[in-house]
C-alpha positions in Angstrom: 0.9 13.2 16.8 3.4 15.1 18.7 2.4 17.8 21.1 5.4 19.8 20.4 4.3 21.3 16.8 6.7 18.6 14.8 5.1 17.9 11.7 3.4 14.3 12.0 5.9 12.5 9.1 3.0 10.6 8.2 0.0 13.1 8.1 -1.8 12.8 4.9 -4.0 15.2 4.1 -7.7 14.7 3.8 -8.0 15.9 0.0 -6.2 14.0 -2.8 -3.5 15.5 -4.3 -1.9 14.7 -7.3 1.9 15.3 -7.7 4.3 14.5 -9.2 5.5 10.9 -8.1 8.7 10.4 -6.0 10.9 7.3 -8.2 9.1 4.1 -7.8 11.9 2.4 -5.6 11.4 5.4 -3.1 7.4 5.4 -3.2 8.0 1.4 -2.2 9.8 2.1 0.8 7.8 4.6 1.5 4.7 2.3 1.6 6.8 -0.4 3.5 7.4 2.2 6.3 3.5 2.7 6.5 2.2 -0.7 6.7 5.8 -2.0 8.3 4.2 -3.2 12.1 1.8 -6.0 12.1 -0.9 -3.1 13.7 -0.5 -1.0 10.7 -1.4 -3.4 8.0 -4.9 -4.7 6.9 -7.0 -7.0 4.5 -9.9 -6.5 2.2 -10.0 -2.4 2.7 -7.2 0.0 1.9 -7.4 2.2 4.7 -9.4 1.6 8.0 -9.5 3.9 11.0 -8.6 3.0 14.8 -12.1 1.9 15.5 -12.2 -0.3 12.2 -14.1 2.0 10.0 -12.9 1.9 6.1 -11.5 5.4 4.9 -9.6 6.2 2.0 -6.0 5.0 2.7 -4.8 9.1 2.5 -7.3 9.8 4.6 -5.2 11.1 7.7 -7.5 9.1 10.0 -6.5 5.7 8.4 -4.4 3.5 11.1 -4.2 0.8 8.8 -3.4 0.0 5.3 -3.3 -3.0 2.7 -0.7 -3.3 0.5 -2.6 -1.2 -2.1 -4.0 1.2 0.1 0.0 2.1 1.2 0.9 3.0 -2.2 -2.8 4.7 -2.9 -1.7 7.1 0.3 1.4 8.3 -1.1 0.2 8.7 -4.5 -3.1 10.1 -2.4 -5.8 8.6 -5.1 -6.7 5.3 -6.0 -7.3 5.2 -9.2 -4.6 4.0 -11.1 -4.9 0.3 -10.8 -1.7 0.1 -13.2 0.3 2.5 -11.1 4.1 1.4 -11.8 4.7 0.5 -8.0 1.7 -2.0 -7.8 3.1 -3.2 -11.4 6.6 -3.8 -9.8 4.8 -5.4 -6.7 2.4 -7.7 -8.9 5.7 -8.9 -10.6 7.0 -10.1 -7.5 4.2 -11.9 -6.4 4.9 -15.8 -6.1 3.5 -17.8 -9.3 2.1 -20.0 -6.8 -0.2 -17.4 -5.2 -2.6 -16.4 -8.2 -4.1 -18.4 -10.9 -3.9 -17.7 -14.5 -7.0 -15.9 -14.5 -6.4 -13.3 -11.5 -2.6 -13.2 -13.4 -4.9 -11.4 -16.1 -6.3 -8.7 -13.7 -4.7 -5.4 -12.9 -1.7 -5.1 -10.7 -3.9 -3.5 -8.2 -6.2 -6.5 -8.0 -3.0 -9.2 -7.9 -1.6 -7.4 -5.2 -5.0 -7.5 -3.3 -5.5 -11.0 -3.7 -2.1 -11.5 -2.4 -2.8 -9.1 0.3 -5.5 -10.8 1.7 -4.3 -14.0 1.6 -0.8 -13.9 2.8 0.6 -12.9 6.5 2.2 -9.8 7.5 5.3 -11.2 7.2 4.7 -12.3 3.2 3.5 -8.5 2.4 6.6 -7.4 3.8 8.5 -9.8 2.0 6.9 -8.9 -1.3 7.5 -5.2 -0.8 11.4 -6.4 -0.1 11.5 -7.9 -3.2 10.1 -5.2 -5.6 12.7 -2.9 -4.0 15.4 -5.2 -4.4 14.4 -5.4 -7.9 13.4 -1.7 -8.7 
C-alpha cells in the first residue's frame, strides 16, 4: 500500500457489498488483473493471506486468489455459483479438462476443477478466452 495516501487500486473492503455488477467483459479483466502474476494466484481456496491462511477472496488481507475467488472479490460474495462471468469462464474451459459429470456441476465448480488442475499459464489463458468471447 502506498505511503503517500493513494488509494490502494486493489483494496477490497472487509464487509461484502453487493452492487451493482460492472459488464461481465470488464469484471473478467478485472479478475485477470488480480490473479495476473504467478504469486497472486492459488488452488483449492479462493483467497489465502501472505502467510497462507484461507480468507474470503474480498477479504483485503487475501494475496492470492483462484480463478473463482478473483471474480467472488469483485462481485465481494460468493455465493452465486452461476454468476455470468464464471458461466462465460466455464464455457471456455477445454472439453478435454472435465468429464461429463463435473460438465453437470455449476460454473463455479468447473472453473475450480480447472483451477486446480491447470498451470498459471492455462488460468490465464482461459480468462483470455472468455474475454475474447464476451
Amino acid at each position: 500500500m502506498p505511503f503517500d495516501a493513494t488509494p490502494d487500486p486493489l483494496a477490497i473492503p472487509l464487509v461484502p457489498q453487493k452492487t451493482s455488477q460492472p459488464p461481465v467483459r470488464d469484471l473478467l479483466c478485472g479478475a485477470r488483473a488480480l490473479i495476473a502474476r504467478p504469486e497472486d494466484w492459488c488452488v483449492l481456496h479462493q483467497g489465502r493471506t501472505a502467510s497462507g491462511v484461507y480468507v474470503q477472496p474480498w477479504d483485503q488481507r487475501a494475496v492470492q486468489r483462484c480463478a473463482i475467488g478473483a471474480v467472488f472479490a469483485l462481485v465481494r460474495h460468493n455465493t452465486d455459483y452461476e454468476h455470468p462471468a464464471l458461466h462465460a469462464l466455464a464455457a471456455q474451459v477445454p472439453a478435454k479438462a472435465l468429464s461429463e459429470d463435473d460438465r453437470q456441476l455449476p460454473s463455479a465448480c468447473q472453473v475450480a476443477i480447472y483451477n486446480n488442475a491447470s498451470s498459471h499459464a492455462d488460468v490465464l489463458a482461459l480468462f483470455d478466452r472468455a474475454i475474447a468471447a464476451a
